[in-house]
N, CA, C and O atoms as CSV, one atom per row, in Angstrom:
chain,resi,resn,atom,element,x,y,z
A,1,UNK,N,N,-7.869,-22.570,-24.384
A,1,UNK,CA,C,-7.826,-21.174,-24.049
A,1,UNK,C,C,-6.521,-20.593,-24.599
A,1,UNK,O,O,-5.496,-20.878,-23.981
A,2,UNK,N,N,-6.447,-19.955,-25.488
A,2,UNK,CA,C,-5.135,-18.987,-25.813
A,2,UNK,C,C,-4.643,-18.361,-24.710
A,2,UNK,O,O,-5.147,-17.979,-23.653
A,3,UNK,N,N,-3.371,-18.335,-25.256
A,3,UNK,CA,C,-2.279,-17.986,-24.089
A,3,UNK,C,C,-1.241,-16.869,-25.172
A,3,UNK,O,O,-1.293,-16.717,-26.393
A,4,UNK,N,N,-0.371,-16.241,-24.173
A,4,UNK,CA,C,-0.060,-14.788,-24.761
A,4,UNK,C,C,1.257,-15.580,-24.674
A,4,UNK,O,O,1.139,-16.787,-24.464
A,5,UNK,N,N,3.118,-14.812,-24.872
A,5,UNK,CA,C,4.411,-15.420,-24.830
A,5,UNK,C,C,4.320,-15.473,-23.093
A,5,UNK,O,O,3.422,-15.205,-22.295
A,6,UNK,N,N,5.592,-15.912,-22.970
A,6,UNK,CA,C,5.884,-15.683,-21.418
A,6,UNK,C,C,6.685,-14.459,-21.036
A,6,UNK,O,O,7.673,-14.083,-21.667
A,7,UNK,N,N,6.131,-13.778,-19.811
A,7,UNK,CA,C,6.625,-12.419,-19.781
A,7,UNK,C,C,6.360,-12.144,-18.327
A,7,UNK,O,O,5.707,-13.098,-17.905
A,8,UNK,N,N,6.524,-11.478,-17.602
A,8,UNK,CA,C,6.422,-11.084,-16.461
A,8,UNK,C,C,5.614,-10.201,-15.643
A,8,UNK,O,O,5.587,-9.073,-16.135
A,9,UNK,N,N,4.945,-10.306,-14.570
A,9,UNK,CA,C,3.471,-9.453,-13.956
A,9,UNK,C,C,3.937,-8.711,-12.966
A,9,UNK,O,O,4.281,-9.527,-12.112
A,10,UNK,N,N,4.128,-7.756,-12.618
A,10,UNK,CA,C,4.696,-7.371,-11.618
A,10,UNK,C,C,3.431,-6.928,-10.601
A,10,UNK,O,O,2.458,-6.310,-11.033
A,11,UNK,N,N,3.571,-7.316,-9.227
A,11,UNK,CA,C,2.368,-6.973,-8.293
A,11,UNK,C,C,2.940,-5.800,-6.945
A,11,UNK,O,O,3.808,-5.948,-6.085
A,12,UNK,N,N,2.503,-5.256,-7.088
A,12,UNK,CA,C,3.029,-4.054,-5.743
A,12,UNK,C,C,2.252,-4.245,-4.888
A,12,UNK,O,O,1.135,-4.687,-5.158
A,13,UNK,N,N,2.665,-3.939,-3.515
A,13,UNK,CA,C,1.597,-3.939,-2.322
A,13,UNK,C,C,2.521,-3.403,-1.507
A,13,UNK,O,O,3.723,-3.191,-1.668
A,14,UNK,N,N,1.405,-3.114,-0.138
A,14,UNK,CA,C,2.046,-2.467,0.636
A,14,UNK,C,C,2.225,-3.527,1.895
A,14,UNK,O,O,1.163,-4.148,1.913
A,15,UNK,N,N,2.995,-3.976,2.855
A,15,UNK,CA,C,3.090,-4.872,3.686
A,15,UNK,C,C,3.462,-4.072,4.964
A,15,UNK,O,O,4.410,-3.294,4.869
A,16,UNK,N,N,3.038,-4.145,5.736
A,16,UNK,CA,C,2.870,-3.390,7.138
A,16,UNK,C,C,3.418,-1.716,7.026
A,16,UNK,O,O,4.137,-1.099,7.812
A,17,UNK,N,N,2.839,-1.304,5.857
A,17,UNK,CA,C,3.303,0.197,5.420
A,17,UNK,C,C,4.526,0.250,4.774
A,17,UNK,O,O,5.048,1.355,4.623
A,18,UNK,N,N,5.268,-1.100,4.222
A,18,UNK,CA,C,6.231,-0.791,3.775
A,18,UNK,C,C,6.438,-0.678,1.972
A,18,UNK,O,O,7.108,-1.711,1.998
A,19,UNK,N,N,6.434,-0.494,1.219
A,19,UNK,CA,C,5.974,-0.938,-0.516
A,19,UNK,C,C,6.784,-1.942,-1.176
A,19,UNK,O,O,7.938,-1.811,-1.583
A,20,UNK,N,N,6.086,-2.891,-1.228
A,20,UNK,CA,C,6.926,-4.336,-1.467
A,20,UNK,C,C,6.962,-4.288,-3.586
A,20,UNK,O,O,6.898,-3.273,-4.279
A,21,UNK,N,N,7.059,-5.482,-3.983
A,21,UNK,CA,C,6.652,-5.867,-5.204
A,21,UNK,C,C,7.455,-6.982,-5.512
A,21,UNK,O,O,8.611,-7.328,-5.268
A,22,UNK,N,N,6.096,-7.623,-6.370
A,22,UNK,CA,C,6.744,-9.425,-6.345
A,22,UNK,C,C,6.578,-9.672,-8.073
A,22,UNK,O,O,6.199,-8.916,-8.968
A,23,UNK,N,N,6.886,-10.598,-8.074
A,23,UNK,CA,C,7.104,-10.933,-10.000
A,23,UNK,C,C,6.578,-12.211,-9.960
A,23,UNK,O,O,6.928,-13.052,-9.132
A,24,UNK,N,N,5.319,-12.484,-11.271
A,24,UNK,CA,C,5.062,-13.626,-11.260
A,24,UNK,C,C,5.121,-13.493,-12.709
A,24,UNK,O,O,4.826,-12.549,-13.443
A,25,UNK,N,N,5.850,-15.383,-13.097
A,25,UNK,CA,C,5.378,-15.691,-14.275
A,25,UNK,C,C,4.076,-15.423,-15.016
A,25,UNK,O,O,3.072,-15.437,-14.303
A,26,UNK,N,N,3.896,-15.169,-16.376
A,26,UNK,CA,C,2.623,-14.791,-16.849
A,26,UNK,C,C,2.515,-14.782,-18.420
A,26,UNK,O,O,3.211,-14.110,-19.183
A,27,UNK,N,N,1.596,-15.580,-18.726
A,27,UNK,CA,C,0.982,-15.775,-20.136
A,27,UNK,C,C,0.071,-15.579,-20.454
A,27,UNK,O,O,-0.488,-16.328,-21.255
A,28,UNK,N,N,-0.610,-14.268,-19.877
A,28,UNK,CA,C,-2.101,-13.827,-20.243
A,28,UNK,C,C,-1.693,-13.122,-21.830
A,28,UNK,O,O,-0.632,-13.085,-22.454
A,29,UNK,N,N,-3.120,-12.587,-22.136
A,29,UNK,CA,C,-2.822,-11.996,-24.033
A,29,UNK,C,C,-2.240,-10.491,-23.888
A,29,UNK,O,O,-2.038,-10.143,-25.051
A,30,UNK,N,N,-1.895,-9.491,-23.079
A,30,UNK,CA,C,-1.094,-8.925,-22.905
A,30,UNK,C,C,-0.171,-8.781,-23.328
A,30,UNK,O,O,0.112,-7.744,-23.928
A,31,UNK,N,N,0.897,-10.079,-23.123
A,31,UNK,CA,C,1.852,-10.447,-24.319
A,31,UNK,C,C,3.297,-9.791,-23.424
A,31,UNK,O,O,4.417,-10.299,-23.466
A,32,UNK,N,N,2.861,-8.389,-22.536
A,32,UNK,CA,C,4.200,-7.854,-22.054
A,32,UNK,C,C,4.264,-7.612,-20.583
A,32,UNK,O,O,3.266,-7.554,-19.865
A,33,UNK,N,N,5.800,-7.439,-20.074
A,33,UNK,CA,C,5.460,-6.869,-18.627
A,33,UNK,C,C,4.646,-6.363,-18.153
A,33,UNK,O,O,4.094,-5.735,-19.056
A,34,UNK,N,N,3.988,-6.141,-16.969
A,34,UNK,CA,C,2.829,-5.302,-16.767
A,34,UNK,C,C,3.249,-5.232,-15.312
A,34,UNK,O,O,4.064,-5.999,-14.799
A,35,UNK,N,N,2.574,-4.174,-14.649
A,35,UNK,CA,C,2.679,-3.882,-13.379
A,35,UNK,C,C,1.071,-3.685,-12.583
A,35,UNK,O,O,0.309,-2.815,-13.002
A,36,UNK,N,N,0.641,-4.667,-11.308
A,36,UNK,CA,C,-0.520,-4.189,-11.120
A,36,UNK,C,C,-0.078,-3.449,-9.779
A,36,UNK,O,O,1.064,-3.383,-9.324
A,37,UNK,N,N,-1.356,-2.857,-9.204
A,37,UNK,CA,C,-1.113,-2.657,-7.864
A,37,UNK,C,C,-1.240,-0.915,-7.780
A,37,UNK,O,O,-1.857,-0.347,-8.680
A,38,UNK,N,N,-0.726,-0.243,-6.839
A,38,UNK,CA,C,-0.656,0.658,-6.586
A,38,UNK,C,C,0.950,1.793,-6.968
A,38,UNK,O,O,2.108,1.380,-6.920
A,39,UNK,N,N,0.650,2.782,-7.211
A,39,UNK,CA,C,2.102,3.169,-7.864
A,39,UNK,C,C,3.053,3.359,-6.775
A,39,UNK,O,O,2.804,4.269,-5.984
A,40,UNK,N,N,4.136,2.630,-6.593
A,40,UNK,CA,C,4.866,3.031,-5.948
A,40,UNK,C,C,6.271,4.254,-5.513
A,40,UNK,O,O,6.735,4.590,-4.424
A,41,UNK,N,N,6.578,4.620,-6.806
A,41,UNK,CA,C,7.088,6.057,-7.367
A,41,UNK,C,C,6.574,7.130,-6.398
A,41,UNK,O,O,7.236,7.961,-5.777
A,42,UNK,N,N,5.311,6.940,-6.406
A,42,UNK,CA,C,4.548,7.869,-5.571
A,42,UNK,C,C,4.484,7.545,-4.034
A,42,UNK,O,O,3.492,8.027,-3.487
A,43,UNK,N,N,5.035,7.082,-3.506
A,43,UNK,CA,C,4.790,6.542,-2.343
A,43,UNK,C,C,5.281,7.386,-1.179
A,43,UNK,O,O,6.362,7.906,-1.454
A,44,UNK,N,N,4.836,7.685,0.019
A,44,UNK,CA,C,5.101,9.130,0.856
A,44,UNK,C,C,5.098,8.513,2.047
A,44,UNK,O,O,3.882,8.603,2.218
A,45,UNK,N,N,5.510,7.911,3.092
A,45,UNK,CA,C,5.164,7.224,4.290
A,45,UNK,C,C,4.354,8.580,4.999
A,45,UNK,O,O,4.734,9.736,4.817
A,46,UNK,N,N,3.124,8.188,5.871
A,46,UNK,CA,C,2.606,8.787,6.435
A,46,UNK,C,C,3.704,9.765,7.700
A,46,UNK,O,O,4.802,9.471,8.173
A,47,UNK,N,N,2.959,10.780,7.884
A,47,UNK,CA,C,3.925,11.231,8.838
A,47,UNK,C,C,3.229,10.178,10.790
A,47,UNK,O,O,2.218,9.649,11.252
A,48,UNK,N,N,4.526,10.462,11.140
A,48,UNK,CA,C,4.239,9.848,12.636
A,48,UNK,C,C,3.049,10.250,13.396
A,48,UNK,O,O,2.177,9.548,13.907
A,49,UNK,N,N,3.209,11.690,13.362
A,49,UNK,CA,C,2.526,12.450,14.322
A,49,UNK,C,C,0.967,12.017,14.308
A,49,UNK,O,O,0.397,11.898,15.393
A,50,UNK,N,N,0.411,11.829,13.357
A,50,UNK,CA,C,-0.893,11.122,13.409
A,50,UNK,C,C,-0.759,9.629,12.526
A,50,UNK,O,O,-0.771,9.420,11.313
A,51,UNK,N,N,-0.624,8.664,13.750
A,51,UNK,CA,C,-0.805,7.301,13.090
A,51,UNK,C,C,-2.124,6.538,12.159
A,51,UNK,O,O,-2.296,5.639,11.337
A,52,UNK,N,N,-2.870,7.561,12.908
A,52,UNK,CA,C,-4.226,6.898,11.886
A,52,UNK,C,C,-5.586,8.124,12.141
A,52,UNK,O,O,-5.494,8.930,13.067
A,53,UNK,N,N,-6.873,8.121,11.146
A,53,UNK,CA,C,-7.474,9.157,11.052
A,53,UNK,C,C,-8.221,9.320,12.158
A,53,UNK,O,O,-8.567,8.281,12.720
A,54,UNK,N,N,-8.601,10.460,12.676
A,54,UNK,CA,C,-9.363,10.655,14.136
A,54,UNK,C,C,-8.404,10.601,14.858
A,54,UNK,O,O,-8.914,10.876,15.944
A,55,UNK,N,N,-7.645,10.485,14.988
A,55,UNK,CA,C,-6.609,10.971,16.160
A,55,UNK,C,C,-6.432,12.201,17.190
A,55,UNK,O,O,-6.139,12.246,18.385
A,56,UNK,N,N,-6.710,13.107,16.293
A,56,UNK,CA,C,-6.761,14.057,16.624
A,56,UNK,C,C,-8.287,14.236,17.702
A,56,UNK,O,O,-8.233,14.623,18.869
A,57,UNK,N,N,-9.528,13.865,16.996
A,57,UNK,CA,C,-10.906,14.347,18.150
A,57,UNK,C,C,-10.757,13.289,18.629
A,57,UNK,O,O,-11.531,13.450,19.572
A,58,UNK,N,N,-10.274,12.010,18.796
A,58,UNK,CA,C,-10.610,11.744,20.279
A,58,UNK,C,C,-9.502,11.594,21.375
A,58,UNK,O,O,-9.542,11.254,22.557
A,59,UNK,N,N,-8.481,11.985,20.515
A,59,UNK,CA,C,-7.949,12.801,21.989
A,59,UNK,C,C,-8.348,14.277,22.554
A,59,UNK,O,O,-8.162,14.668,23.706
A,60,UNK,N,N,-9.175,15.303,21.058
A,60,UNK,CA,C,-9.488,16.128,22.104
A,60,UNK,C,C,-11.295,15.269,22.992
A,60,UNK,O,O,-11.809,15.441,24.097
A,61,UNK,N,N,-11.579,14.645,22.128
A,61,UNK,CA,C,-13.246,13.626,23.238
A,61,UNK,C,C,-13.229,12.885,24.013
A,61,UNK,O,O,-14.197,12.186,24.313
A,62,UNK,N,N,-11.447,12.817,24.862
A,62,UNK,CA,C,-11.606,12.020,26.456
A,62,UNK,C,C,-11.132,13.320,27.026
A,62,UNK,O,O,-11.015,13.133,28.237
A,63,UNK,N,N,-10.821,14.482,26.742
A,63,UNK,CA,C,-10.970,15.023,27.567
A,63,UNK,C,C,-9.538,15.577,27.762
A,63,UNK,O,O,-9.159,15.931,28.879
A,64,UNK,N,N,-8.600,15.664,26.465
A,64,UNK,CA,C,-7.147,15.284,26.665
A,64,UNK,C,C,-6.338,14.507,27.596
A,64,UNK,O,O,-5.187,14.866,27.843
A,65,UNK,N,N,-6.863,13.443,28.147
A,65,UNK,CA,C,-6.257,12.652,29.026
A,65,UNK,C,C,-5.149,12.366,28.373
A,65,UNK,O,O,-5.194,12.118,27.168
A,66,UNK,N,N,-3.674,12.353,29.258
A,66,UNK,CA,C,-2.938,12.715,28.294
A,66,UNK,C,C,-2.356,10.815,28.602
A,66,UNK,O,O,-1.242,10.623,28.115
A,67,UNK,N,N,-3.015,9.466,29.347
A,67,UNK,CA,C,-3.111,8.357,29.065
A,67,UNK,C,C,-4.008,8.026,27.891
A,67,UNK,O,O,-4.046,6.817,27.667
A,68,UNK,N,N,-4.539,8.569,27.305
A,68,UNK,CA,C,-5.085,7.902,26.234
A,68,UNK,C,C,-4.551,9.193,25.102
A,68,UNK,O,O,-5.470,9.742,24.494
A,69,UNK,N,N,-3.558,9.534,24.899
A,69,UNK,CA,C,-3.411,10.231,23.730
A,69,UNK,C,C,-2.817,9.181,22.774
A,69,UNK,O,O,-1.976,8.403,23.225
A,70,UNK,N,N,-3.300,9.085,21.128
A,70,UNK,CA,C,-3.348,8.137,20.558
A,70,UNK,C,C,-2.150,9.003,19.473
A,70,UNK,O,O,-1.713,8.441,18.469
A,71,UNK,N,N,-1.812,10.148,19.790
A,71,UNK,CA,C,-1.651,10.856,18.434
A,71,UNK,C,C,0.255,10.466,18.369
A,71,UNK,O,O,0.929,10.842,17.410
């Protein structure tokens, strides 16, 4: 199987919302650095106020109990 020089892969991810990125050796035919993953440049941390989607109707669909407000 042909193999490309040795050069470097770069992998981005996100790890408990935070934007990581790791480097692995790499000799695919590429031949050059590369970056996979998601762009991190762009990266915006969510705001607090809503931790996750629906937040908002079902705290208003218990009734605003204000023990189960999720927001």
């Amino acid at each position: 199987m042909p193999t490309g020089p040795l050069h470097f892969r770069f992998v981005n991810s996100f790890v408990n919302g935070v934007p990581t990125q790791e480097s692995f050796s790499c000799r695919c035919m590429i031949g050059e650095e590369h970056v996979e993953g998601p762009d991190l440049q762009d990266y915006e941390p969510e705001p607090e106020t809503f931790p996750f989607a629906g937040a908002e109707e079902i705290f208003d669909s218990s009734g605003r109990d204000e023990d189960y407000d999720f927001r």
